[in-house]
N, CA, C, O and CB atoms as a CASP TS submission, in Angstrom:
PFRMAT TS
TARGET T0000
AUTHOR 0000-0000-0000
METHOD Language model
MODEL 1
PARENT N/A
ATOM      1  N   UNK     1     102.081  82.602  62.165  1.00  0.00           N
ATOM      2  CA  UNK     1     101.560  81.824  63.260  1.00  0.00           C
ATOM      3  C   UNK     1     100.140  81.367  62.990  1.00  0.00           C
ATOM      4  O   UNK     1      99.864  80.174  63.116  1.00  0.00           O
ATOM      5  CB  UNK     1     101.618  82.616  64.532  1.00  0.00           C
ATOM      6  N   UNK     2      99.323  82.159  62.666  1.00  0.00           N
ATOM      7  CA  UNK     2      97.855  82.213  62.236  1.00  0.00           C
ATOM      8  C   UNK     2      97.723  80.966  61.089  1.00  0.00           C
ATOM      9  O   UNK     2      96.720  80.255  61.161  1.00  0.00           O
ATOM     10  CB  UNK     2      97.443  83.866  61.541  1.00  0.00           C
ATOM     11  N   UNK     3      98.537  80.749  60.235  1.00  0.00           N
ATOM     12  CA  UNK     3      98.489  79.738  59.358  1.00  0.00           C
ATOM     13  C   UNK     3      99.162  78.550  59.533  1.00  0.00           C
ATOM     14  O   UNK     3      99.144  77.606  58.743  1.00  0.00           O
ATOM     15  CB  UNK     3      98.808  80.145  58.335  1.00  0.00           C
ATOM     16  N   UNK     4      99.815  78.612  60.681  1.00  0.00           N
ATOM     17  CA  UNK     4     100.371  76.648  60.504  1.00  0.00           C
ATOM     18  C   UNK     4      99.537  76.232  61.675  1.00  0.00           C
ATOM     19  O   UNK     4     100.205  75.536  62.439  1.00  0.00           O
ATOM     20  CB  UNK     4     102.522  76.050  60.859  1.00  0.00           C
ATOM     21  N   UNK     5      98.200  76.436  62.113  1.00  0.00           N
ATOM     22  CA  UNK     5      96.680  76.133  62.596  1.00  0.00           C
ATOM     23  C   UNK     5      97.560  75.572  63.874  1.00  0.00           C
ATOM     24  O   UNK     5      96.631  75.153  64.564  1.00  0.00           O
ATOM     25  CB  UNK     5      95.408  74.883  61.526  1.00  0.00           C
ATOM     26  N   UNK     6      98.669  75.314  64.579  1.00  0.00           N
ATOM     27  CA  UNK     6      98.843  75.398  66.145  1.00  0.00           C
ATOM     28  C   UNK     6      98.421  76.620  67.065  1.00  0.00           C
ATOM     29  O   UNK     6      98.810  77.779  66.926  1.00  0.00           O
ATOM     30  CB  UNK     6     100.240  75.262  66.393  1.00  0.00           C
ATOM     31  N   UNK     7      97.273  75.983  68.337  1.00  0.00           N
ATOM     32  CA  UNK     7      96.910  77.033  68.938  1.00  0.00           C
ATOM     33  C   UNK     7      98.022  77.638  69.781  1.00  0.00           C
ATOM     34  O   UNK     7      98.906  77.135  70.474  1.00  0.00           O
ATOM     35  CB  UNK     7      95.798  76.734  69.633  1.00  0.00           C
ATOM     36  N   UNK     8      97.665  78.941  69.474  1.00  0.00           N
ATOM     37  CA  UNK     8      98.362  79.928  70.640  1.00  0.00           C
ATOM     38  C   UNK     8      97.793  80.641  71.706  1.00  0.00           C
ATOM     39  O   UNK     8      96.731  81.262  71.674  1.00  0.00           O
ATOM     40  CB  UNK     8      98.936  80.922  70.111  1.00  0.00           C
ATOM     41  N   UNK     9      98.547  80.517  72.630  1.00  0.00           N
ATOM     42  CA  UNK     9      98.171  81.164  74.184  1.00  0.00           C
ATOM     43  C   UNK     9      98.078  82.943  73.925  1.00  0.00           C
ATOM     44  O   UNK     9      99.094  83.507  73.518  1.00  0.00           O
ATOM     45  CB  UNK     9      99.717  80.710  75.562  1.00  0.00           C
ATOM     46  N   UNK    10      97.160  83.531  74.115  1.00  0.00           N
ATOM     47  CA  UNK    10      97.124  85.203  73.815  1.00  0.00           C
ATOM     48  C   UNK    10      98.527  85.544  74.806  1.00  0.00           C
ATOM     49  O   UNK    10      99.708  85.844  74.633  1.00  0.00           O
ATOM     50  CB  UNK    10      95.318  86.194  74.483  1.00  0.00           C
ATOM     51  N   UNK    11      97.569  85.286  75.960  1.00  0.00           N
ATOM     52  CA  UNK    11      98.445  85.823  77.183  1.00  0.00           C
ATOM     53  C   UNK    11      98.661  84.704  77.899  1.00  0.00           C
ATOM     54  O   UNK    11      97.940  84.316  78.818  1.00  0.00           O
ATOM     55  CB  UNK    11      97.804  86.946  78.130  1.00  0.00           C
ATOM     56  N   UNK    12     100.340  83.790  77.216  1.00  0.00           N
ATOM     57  CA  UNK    12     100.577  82.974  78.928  1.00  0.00           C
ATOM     58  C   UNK    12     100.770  83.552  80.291  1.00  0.00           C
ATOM     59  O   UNK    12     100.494  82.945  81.326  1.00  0.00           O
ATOM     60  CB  UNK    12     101.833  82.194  78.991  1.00  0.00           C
ATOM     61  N   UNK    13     101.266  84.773  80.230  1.00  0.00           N
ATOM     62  CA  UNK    13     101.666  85.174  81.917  1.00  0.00           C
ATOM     63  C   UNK    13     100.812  85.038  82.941  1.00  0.00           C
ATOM     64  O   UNK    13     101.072  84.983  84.143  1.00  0.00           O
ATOM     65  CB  UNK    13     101.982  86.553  82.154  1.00  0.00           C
ATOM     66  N   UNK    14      99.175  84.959  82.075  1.00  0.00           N
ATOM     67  CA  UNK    14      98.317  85.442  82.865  1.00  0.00           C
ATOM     68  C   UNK    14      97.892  84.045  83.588  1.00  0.00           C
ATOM     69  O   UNK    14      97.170  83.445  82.791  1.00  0.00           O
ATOM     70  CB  UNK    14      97.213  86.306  82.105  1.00  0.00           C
ATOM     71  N   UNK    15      98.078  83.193  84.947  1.00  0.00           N
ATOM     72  CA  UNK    15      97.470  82.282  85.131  1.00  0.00           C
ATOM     73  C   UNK    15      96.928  82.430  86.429  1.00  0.00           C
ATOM     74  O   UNK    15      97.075  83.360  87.222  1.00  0.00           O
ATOM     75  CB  UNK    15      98.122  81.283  84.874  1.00  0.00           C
ATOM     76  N   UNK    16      96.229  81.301  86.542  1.00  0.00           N
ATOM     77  CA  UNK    16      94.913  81.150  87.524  1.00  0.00           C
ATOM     78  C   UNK    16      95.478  82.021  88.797  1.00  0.00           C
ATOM     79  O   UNK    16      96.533  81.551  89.224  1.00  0.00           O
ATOM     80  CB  UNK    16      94.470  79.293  88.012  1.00  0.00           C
ATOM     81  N   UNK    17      95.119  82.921  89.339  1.00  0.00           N
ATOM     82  CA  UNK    17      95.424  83.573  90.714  1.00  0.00           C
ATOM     83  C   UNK    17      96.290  84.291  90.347  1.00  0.00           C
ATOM     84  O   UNK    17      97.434  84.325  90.802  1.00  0.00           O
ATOM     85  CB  UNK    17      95.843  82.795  91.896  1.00  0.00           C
ATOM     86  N   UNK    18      95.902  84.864  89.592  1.00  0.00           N
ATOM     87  CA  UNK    18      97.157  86.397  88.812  1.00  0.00           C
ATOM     88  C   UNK    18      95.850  87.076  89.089  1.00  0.00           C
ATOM     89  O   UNK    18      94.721  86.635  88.871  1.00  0.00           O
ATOM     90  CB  UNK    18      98.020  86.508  86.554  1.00  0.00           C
ATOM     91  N   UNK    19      96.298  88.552  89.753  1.00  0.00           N
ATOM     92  CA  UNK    19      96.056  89.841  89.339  1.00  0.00           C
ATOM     93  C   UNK    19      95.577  90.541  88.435  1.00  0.00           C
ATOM     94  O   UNK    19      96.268  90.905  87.484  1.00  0.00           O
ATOM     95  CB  UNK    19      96.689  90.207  89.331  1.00  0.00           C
ATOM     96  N   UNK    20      94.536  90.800  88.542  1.00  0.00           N
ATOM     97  CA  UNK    20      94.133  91.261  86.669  1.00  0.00           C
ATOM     98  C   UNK    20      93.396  92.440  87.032  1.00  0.00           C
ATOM     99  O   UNK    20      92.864  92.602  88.130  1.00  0.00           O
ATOM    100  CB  UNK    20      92.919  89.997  85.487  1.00  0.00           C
ATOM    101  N   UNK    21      93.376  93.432  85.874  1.00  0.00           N
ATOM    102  CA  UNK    21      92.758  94.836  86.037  1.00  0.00           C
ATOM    103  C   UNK    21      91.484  94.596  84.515  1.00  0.00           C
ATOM    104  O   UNK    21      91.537  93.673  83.701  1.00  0.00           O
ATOM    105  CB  UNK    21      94.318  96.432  85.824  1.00  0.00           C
ATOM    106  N   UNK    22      90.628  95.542  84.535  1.00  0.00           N
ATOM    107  CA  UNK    22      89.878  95.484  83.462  1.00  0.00           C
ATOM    108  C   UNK    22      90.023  96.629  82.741  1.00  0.00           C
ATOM    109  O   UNK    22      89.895  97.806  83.077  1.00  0.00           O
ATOM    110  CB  UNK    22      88.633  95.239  83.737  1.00  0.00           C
ATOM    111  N   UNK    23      90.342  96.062  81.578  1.00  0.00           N
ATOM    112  CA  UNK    23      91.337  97.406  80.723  1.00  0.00           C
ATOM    113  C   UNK    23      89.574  98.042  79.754  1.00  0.00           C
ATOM    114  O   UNK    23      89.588  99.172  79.267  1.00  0.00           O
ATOM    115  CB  UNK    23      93.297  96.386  79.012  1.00  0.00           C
ATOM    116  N   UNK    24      88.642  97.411  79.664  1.00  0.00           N
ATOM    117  CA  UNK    24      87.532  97.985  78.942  1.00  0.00           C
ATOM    118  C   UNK    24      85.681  97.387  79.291  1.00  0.00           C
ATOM    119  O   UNK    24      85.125  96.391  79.753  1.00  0.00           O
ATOM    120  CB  UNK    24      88.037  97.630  77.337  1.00  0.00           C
ATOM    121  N   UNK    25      85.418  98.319  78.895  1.00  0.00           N
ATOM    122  CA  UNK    25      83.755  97.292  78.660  1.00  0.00           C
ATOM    123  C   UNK    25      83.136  97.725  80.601  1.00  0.00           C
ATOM    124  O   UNK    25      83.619  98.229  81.615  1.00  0.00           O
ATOM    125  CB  UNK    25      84.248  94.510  78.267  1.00  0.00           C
ATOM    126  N   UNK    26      82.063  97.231  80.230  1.00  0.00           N
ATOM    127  CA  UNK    26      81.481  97.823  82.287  1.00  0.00           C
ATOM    128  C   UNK    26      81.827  97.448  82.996  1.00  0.00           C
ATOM    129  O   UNK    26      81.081  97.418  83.975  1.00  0.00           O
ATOM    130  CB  UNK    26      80.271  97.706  83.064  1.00  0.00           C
ATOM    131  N   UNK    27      83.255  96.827  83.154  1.00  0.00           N
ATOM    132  CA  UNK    27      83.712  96.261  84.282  1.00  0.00           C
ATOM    133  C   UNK    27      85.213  97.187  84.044  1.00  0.00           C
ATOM    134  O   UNK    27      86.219  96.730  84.586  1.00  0.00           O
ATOM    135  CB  UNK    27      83.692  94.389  84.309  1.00  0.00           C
ATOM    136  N   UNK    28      85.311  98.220  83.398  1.00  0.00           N
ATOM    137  CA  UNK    28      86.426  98.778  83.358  1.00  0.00           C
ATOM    138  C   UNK    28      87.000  99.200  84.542  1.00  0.00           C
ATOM    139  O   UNK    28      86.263  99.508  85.479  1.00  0.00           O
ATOM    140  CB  UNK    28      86.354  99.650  82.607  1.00  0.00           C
ATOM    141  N   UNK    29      88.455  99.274  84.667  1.00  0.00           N
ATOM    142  CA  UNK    29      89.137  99.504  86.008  1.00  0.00           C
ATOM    143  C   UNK    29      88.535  98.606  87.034  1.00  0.00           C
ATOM    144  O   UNK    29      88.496  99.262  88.075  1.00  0.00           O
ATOM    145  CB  UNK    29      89.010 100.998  86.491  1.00  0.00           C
ATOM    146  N   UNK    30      88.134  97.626  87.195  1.00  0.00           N
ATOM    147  CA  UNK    30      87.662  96.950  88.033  1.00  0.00           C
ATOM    148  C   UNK    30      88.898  96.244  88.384  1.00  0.00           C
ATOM    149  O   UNK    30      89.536  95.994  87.362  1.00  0.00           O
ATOM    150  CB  UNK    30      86.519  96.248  87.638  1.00  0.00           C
ATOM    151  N   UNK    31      89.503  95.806  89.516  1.00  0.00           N
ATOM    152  CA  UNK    31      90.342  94.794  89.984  1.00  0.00           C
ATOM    153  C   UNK    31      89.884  93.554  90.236  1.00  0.00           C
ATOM    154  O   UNK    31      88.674  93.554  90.460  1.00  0.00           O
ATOM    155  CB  UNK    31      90.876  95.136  90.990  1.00  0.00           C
ATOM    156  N   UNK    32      90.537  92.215  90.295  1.00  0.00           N
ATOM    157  CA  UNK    32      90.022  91.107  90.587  1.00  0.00           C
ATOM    158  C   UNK    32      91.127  90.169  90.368  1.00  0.00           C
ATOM    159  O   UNK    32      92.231  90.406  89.879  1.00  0.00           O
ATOM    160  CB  UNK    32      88.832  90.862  89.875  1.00  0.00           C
ATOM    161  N   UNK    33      90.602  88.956  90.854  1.00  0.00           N
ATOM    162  CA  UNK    33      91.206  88.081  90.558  1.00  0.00           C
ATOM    163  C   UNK    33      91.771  86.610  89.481  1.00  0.00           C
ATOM    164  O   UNK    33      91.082  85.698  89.937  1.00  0.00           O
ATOM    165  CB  UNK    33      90.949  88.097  91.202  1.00  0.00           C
ATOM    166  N   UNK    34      92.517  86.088  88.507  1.00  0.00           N
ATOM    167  CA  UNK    34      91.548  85.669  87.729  1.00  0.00           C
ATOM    168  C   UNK    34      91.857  84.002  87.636  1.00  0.00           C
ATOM    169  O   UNK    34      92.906  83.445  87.311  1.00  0.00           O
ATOM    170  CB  UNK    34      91.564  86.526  86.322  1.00  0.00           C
ATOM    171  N   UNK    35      90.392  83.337  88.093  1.00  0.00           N
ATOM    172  CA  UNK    35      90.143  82.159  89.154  1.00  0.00           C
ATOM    173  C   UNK    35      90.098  81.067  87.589  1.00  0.00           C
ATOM    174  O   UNK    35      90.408  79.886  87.744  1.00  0.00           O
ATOM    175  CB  UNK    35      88.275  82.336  90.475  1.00  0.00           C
ATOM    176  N   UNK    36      89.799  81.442  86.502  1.00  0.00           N
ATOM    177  CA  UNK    36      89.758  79.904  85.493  1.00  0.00           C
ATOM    178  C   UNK    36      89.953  80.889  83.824  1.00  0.00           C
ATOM    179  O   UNK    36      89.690  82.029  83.441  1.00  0.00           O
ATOM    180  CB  UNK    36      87.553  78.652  85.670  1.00  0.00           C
ATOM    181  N   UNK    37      90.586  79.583  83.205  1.00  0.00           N
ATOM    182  CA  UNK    37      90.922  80.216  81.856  1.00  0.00           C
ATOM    183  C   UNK    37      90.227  78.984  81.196  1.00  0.00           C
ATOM    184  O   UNK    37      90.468  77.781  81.304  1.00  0.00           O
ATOM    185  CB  UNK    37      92.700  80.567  81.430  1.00  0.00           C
ATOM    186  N   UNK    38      89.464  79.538  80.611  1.00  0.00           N
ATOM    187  CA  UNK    38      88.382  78.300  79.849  1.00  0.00           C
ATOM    188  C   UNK    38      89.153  77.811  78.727  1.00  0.00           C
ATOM    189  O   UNK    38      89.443  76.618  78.639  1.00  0.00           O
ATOM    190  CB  UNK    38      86.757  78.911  79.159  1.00  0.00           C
ATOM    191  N   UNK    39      89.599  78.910  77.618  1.00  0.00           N
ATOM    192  CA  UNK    39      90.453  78.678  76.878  1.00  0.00           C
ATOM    193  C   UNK    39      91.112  79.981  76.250  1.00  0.00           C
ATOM    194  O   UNK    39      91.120  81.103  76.756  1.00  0.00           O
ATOM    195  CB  UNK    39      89.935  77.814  76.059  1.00  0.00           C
ATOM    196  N   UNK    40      91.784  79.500  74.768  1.00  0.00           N
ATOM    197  CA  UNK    40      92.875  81.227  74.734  1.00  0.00           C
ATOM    198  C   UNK    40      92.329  82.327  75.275  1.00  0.00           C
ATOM    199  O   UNK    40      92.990  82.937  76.116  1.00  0.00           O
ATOM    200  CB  UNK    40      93.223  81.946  73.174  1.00  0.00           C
ATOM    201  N   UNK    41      90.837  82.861  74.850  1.00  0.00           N
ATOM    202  CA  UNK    41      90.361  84.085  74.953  1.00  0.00           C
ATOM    203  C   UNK    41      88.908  84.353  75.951  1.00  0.00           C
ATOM    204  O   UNK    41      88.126  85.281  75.742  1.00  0.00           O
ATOM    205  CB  UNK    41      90.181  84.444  73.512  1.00  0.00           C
ATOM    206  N   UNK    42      88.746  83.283  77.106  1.00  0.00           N
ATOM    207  CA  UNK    42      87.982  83.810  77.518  1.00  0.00           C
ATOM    208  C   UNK    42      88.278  83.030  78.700  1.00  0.00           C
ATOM    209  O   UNK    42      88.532  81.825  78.708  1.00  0.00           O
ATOM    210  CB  UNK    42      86.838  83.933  76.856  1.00  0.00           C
ATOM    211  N   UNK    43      88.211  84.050  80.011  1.00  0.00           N
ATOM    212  CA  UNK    43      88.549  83.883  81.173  1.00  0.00           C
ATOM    213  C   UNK    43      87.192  84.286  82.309  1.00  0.00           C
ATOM    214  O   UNK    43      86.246  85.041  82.089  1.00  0.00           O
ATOM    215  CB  UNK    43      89.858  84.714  81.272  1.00  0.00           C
ATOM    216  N   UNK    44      87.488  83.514  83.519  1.00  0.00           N
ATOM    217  CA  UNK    44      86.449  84.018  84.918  1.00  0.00           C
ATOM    218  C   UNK    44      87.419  84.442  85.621  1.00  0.00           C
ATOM    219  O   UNK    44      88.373  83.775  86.020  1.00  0.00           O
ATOM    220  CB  UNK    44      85.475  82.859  85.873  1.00  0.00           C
ATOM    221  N   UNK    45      87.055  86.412  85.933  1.00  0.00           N
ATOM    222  CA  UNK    45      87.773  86.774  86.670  1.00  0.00           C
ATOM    223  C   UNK    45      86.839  87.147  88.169  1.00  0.00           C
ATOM    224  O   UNK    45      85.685  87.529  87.977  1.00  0.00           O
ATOM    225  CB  UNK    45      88.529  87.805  85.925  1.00  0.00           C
ATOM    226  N   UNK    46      87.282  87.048  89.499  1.00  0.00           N
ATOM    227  CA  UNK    46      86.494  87.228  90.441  1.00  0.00           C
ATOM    228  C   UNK    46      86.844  88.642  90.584  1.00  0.00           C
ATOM    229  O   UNK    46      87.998  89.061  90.661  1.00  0.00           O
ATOM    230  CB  UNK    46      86.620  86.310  91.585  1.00  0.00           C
ATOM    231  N   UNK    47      85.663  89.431  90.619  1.00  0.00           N
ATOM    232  CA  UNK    47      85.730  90.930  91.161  1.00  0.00           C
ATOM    233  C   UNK    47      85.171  91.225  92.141  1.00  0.00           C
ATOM    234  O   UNK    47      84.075  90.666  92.155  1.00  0.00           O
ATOM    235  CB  UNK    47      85.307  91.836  90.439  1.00  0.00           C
ATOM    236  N   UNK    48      85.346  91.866  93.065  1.00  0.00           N
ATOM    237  CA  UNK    48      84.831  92.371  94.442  1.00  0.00           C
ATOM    238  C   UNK    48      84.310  93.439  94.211  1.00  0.00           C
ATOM    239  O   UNK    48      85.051  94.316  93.768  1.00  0.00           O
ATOM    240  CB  UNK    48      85.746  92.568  95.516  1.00  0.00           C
ATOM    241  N   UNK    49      82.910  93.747  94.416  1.00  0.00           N
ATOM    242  CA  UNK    49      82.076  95.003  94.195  1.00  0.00           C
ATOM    243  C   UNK    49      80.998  95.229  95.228  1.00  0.00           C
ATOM    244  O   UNK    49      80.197  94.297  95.302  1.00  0.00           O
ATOM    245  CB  UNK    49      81.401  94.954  92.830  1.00  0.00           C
ATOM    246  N   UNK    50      80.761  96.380  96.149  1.00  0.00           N
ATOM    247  CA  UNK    50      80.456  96.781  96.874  1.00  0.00           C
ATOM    248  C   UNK    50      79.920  95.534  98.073  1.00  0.00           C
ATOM    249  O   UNK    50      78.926  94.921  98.463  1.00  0.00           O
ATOM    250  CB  UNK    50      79.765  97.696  96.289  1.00  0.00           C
ATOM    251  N   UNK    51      80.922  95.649  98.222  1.00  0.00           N
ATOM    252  CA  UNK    51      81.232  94.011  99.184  1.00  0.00           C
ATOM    253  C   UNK    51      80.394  92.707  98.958  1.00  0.00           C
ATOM    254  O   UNK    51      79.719  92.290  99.899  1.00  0.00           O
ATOM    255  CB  UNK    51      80.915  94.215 100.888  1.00  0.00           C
ATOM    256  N   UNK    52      80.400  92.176  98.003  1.00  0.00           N
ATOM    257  CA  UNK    52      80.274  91.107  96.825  1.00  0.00           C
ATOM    258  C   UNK    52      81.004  90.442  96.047  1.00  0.00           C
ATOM    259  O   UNK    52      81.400  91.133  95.108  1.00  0.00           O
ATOM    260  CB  UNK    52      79.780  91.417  96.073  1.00  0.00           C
ATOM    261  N   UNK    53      81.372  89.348  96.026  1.00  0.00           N
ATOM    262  CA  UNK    53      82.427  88.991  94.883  1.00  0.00           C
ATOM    263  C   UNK    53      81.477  88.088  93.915  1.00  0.00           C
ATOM    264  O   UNK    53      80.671  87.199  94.186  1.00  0.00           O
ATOM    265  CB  UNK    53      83.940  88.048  95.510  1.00  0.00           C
ATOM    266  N   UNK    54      81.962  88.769  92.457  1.00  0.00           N
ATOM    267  CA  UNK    54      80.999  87.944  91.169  1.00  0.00           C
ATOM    268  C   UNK    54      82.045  87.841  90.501  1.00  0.00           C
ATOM    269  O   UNK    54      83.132  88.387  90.691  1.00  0.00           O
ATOM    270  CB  UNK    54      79.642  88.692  90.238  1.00  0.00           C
ATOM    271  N   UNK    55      81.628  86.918  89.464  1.00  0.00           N
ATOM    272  CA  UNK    55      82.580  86.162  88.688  1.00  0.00           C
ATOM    273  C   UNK    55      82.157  86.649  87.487  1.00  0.00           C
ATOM    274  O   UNK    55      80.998  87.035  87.336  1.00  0.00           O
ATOM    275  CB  UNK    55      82.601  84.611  88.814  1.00  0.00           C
ATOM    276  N   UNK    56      83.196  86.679  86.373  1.00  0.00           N
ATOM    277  CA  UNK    56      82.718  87.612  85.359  1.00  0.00           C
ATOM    278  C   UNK    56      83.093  86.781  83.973  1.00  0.00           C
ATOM    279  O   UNK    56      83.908  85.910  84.276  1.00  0.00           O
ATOM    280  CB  UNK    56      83.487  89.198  85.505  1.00  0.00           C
ATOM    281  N   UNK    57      82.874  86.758  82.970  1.00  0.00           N
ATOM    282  CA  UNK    57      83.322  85.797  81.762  1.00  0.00           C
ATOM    283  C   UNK    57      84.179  87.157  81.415  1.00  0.00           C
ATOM    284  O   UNK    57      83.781  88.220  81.890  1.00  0.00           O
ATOM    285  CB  UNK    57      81.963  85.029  80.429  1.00  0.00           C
ATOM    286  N   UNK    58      85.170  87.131  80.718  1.00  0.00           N
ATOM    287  CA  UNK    58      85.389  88.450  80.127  1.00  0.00           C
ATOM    288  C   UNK    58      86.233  88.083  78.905  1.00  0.00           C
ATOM    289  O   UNK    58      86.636  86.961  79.211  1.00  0.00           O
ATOM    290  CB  UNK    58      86.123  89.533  81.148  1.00  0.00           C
ATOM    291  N   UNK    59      86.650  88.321  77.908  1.00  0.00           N
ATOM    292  CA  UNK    59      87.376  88.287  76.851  1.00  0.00           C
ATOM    293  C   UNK    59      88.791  88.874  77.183  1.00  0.00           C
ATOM    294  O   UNK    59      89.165  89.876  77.793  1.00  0.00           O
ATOM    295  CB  UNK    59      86.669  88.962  75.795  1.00  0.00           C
ATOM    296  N   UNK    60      89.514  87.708  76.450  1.00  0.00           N
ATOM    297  CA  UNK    60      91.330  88.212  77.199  1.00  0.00           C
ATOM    298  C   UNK    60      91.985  89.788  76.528  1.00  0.00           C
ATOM    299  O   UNK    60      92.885  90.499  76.975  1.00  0.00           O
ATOM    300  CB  UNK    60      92.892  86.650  76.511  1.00  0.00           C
ATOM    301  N   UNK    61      91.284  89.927  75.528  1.00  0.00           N
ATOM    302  CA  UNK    61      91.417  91.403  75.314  1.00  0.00           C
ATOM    303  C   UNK    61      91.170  92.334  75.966  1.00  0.00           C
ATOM    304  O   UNK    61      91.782  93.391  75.816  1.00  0.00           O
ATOM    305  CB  UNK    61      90.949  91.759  74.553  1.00  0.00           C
ATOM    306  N   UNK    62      89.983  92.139  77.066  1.00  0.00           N
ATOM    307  CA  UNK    62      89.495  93.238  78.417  1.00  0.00           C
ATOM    308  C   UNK    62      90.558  93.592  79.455  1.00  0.00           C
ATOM    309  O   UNK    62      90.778  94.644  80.055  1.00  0.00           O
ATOM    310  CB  UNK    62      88.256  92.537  79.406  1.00  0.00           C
ATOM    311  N   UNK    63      91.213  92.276  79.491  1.00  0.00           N
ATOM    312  CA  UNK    63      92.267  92.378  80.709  1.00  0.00           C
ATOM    313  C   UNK    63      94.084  92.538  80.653  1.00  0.00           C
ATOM    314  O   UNK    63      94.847  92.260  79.727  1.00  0.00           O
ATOM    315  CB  UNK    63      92.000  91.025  81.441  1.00  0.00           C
ATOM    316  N   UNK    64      94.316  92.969  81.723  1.00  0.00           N
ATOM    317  CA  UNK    64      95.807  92.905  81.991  1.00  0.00           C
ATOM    318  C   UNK    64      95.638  92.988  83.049  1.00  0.00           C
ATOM    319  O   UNK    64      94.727  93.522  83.682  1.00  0.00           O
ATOM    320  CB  UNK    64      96.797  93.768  81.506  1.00  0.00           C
ATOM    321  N   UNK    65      97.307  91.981  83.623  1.00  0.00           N
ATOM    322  CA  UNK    65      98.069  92.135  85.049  1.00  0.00           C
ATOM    323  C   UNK    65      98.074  92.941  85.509  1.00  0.00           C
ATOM    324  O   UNK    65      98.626  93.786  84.804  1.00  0.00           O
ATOM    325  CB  UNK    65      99.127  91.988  85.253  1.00  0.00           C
ATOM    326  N   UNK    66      97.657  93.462  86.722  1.00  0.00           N
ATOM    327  CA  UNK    66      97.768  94.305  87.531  1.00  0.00           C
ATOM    328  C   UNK    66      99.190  94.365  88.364  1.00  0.00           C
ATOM    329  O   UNK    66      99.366  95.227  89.224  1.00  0.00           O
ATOM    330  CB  UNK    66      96.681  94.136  88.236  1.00  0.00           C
TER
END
């Protein structure tokens, strides 16, 4: 796949207003929502933190579906 240079989607399942958990890094176990996919590997997920919601850049390796 890596060599016939067509991009691939890491994670299609994951789209805009999916559920996402934070599998690493200081936002670990964090829940949220995830509001834009810039491209394959880097996403804005909205997290709610002590009654605040921030938006986070995170790398698609940090996350999974909740």
């Amino acid at each position: 796949m890596i060599e016939s240079g067509e991009m691939v989607d890491l994670y299609p399942g994951l789209k805009e207003g999916t559920p996402v958990r934070v599998r690493r890094g200081i936002f670990q176990g964090a829940q949220g929502i995830l509001e834009k996919k810039n491209d394959q590997d880097i996403f804005i997920v909205g997290i709610t933190l002590l009654g605040k919601s921030v938006g986070v850049r995170i790398n698609a390796d940090y996350i999974e579906a909740a």
